[in-house]
VMD Tcl script that draws the C-alpha trace (Angstrom):
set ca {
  {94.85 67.34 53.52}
  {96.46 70.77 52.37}
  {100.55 69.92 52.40}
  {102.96 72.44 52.06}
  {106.96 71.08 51.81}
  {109.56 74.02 51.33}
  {113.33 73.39 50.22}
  {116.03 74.73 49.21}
  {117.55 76.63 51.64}
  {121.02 76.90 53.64}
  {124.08 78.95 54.61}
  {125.19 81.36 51.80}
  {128.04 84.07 51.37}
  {126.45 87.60 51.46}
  {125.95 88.53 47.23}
  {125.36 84.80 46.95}
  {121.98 82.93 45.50}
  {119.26 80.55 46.38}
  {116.54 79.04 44.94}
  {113.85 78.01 47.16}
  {111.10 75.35 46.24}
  {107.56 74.47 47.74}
  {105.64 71.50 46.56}
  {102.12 71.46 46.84}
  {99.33 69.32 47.87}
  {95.56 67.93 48.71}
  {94.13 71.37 46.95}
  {93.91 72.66 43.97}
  {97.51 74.28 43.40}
  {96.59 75.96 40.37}
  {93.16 77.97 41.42}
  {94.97 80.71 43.48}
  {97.53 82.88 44.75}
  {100.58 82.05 46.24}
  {103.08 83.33 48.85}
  {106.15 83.58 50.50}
  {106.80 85.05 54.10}
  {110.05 84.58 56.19}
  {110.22 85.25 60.32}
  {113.52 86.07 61.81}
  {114.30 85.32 65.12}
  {112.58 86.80 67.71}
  {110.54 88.42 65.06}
  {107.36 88.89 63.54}
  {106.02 87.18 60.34}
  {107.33 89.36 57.59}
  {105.34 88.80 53.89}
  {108.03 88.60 51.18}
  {106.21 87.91 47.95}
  {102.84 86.52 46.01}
  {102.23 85.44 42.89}
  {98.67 85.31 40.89}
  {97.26 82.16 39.82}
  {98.56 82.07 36.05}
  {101.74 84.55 37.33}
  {100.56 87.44 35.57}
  {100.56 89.79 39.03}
  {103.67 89.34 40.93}
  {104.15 91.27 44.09}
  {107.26 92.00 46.57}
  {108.08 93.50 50.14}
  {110.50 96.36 49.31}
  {113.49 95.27 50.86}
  {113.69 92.43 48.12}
  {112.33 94.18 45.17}
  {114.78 93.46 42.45}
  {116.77 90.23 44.27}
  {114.44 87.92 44.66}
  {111.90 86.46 42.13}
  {108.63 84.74 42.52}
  {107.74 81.88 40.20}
  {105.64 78.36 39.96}
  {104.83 75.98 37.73}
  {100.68 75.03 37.73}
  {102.16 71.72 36.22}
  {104.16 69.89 39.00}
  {102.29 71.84 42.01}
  {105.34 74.03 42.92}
  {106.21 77.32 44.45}
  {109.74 79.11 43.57}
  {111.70 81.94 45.13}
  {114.94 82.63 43.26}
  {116.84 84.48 45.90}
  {119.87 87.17 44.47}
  {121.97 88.84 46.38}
  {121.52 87.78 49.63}
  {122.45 90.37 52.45}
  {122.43 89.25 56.21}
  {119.31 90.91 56.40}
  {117.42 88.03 54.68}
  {118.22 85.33 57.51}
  {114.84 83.95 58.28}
  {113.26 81.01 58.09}
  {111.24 81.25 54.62}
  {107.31 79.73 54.41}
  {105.73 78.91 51.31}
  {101.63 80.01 52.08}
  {98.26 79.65 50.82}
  {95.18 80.97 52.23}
  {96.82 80.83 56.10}
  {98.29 77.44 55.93}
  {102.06 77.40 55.95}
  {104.44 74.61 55.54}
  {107.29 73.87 58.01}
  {109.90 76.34 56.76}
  {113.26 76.28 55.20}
  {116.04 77.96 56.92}
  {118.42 80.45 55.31}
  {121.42 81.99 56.53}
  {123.79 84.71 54.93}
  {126.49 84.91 56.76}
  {130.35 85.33 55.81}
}
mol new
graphics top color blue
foreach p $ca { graphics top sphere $p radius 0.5 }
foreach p [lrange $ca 0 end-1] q [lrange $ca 1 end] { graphics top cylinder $p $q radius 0.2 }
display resetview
């Protein structure tokens, strides 16, 4: 079955980086588009980022534009999200997605 695993996430320093990873499987990683979304708490399901198929449209919520960067590799099945910057603002808990299905999350937290 479709099997989305995120990683990579954690407590950082505000201006600090992460890199966030989602390995893919039981479909055809390769064949489409790709996202990222993150929820706060006690909020709504915010869409962060997609990527194309062979990367060659990459797409980003404003708020991020310019910090964070969306990336995979078609080979080993996985999702990046190399995270810059990091304000407060980005707490969530981040969601590698594909066509609805989500996996179960990675937290982060910018904090001082």
């Amino acid at each position: 079955q479709v099997q989305l695993v995120e990683s990579g996430g954690g407590l950082v320093q505000p201006g600090g980086s992460l890199r966030l990873s989602c390995v893919a499987s039981g479909f055809t990683f390769s064949s489409g588009t790709m996202n990222w979304v993150r929820q706060a708490p006690g909020q709504e399901v915010e869409w962060v980022s997609t990527i194309s198929r062979n990367s060659d449209i990459r797409d980003y919520t404003a708020s991020v534009k310019g910090r964070f960067t969306i990336s995979r590799d078609n080979a080993k099945n996985t999702l990046y999200l190399q995270m810059d910057n990091l304000k407060p603002e980005d707490t969530a808990m981040y969601f590698c997605s594909r066509g609805g299905i989500r996996g179960p999350g990675t937290q982060v937290t910018v904090s001082s």
